[in-house]
N, C-alpha and C positions, 0 to 999 in steps of 0.2 A: 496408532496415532504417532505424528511425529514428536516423540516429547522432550525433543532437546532444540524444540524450535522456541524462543523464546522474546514472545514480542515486546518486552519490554526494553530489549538491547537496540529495538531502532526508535524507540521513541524521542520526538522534539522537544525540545525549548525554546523557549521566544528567542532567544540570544541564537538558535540555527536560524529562525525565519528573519533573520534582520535585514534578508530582502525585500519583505513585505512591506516594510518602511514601519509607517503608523498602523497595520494589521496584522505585526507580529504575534499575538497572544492570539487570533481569531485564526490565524493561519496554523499556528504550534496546533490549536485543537484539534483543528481539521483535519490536518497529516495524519492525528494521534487517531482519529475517531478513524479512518479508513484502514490505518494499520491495524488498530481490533478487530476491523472485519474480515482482514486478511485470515486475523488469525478463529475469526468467527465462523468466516465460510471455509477452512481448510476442513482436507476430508483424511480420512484412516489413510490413501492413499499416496496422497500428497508426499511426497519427498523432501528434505531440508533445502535442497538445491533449488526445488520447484517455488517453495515460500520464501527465500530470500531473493531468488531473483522477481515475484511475485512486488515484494519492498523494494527490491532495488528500481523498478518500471516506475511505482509511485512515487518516488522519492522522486527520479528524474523530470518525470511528468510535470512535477508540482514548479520545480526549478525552471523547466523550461517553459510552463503556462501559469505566470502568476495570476491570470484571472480565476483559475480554479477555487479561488478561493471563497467565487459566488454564490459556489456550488448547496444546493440543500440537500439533505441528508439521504435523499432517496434516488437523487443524482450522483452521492459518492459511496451508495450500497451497488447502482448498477454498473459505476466506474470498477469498483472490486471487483464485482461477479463476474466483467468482461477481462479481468485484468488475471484472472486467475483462470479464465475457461481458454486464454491464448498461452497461457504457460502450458497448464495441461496439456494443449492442444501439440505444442512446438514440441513436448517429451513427445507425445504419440507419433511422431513424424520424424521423431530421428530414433525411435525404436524399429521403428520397423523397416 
């Protein structure tokens, strides 16, 4: 496992989402709850490289689509799953 991935180093504060306006603390959560899953769904395999850029895709995402923030919980477990099976996917494609 990768164990000097440590997802506590990208998590929010209201004071980063203070683009969200008046759903700064609904937004900080929500960041915060997909970055767990980042580090929920990472596998033995996963690379440090693979899981930051992983955070770095959602972090952007979130900046670039503040509706995400309407998102329900089952909606931002399959945003991870997709967000992590194109990293995977990008290593496998420049390995070989």
């Amino acid at each position: 496992m990768v164990t000097e991935f440590d997802v506590q180093l990208y998590l929010v504060s209201q004071q980063d989402t203070w683009f969200f306006d008046h759903e700064c603390e609904l937004a900080a959560d929500n960041i915060n709850e997909m970055l767990h899953l980042i580090n929920h769904y990472r596998s033995e395999s996963d690379t440090l490289e693979q899981l930051e850029e992983a955070v770095r895709r959602t972090l952007f995402d979130w900046i670039e689509e503040p509706a995400l923030i309407d998102l329900e919980f089952e909606e931002m477990d399959d945003y991870v799953k997709s967000v992590l099976k194109a990293v995977r996917e990008q290593e496998e494609d420049w390995n070989e």
